[in-house]
C-alpha positions as CSV (number, residue, x, y, z in Angstrom):
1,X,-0.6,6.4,-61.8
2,X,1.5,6.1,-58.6
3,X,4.7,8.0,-58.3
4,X,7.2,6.0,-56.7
5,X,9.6,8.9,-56.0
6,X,6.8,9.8,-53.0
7,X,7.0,9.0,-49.8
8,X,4.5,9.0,-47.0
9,X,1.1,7.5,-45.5
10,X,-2.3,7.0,-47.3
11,X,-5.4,7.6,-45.7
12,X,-6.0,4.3,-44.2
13,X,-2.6,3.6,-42.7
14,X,-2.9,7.0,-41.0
15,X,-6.4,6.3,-39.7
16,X,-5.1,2.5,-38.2
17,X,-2.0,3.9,-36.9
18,X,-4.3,6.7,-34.8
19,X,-6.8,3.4,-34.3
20,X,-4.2,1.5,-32.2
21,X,-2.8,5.2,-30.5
22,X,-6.9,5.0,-29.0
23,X,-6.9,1.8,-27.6
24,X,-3.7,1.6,-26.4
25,X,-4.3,4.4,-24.4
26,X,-7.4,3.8,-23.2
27,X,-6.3,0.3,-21.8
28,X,-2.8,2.1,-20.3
29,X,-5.3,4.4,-18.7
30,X,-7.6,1.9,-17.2
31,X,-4.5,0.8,-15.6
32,X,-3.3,4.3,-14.3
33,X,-7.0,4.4,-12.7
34,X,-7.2,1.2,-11.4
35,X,-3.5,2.0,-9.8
36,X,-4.7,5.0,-8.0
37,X,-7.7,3.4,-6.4
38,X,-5.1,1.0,-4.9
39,X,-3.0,3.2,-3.9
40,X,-5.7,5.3,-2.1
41,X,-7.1,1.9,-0.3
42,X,-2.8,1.4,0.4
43,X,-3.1,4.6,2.2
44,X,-6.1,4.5,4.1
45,X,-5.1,0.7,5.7
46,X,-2.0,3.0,7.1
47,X,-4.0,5.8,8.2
48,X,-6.0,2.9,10.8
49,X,-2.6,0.8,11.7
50,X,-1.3,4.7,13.0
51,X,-4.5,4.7,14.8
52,X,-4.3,1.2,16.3
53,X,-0.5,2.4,17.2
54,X,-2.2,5.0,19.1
55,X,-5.0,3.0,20.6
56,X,-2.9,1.2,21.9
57,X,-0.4,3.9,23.6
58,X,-3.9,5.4,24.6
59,X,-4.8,1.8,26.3
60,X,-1.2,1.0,27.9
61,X,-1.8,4.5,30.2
62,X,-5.5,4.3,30.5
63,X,-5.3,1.0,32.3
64,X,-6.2,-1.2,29.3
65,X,-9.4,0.7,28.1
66,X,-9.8,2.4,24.6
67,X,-11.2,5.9,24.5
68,X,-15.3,5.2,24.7
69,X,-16.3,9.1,23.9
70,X,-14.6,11.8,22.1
71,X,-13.6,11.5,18.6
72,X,-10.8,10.0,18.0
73,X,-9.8,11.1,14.2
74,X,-9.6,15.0,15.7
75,X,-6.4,16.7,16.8
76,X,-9.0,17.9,19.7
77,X,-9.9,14.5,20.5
78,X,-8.7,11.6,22.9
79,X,-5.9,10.8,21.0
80,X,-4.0,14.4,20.9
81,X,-1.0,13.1,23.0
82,X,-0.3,9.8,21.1
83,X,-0.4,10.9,17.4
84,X,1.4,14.0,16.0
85,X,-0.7,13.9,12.7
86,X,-4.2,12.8,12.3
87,X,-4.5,11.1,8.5
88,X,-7.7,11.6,6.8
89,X,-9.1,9.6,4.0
90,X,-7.8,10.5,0.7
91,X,-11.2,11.3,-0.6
92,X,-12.6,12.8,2.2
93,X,-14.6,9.9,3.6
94,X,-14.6,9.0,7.4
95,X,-12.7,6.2,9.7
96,X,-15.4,5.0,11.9
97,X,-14.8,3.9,15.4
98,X,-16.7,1.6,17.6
99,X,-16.0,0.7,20.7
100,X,-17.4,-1.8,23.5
101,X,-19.4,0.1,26.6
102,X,-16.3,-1.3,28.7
103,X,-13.6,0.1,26.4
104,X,-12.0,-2.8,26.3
105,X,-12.6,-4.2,22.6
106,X,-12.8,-1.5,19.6
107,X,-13.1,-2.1,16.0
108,X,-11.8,1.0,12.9
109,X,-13.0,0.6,9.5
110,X,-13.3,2.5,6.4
111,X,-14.7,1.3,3.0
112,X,-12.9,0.3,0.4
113,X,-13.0,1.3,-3.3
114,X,-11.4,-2.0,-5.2
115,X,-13.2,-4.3,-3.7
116,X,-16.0,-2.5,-1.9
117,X,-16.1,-4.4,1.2
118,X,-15.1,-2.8,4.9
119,X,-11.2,-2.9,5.8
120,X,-11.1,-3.5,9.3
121,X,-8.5,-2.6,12.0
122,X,-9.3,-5.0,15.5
123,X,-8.5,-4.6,19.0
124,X,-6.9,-8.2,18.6
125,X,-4.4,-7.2,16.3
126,X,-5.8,-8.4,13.3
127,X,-6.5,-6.3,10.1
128,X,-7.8,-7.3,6.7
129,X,-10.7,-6.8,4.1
130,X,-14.3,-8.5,5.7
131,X,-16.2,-10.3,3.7
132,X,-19.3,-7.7,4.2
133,X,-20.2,-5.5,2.0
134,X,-19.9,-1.2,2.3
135,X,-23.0,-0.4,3.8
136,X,-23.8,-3.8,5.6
137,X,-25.3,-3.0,9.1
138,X,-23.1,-5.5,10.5
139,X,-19.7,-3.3,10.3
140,X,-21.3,-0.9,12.8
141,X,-20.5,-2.4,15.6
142,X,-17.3,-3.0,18.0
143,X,-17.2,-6.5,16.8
144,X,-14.5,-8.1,14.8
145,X,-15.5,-9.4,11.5
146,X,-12.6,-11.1,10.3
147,X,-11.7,-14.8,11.0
């Protein structure tokens, strides 16, 4: 016999109720993950435009040419006197840098973790996500991949 004076949860309810708990939170923290990969990828498509701001500054007293030796990303290197921080990738990975043998075209990129491909920073201004994938030979080179 049930006594109706009692109050609380059988079994089953309980074990639904910590059912729907689990996969709520699994979904919101999908979400939270997904968010922070974004916001890393955010971060490192600012890190290149402060080193195209640079570049540039580098170029307008260098007579037009980019740095062709030297590395750029370092406090030490070509740069010094045109950036007051040097940003590094979130998760440690490295800007790459190539540059024409005249210095006069140079290309930045960095891989991507949402979509994987190369985002590119361009000597003629424009920036974006290539269509080539992390890893394709093609992004190691001072041309620009984007349309």
């Amino acid at each position: 016999m049930l006594n109706a004076g009692k109050r609380g949860f059988t079994l089953i309810e309980f074990m639904v109720a910590m059912t729907l708990v689990a996969v709520l939170s699994g979904i919101a923290m999908t979400n939270f993950m997904g968010s922070q990969r974004r916001g890393r990828d955010v971060r490192r498509q600012s890190d290149l435009n402060q080193y195209r701001i640079a570049l540039e500054n580098y170029a307008s007293v260098s007579g037009g040419v980019y740095p062709i030796s030297g590395d750029i990303f370092s406090p030490s290197g070509p740069l010094a006197n045109f950036l007051s921080g040097f940003p590094v990738d979130p998760q440690g990975n490295s800007y790459k840098y190539y540059v024409d043998t005249a210095g006069t075209n140079y290309v930045m990129w960095i891989c991507t973790e949402v979509a994987k491909t190369g985002y590119e920073a361009c000597s003629n201004g424009k920036s974006g996500n290539t269509s080539l994938v992390c890893g394709d030979s093609s992004l190691n080179d001072s041309t620009c991949d984007l349309p």
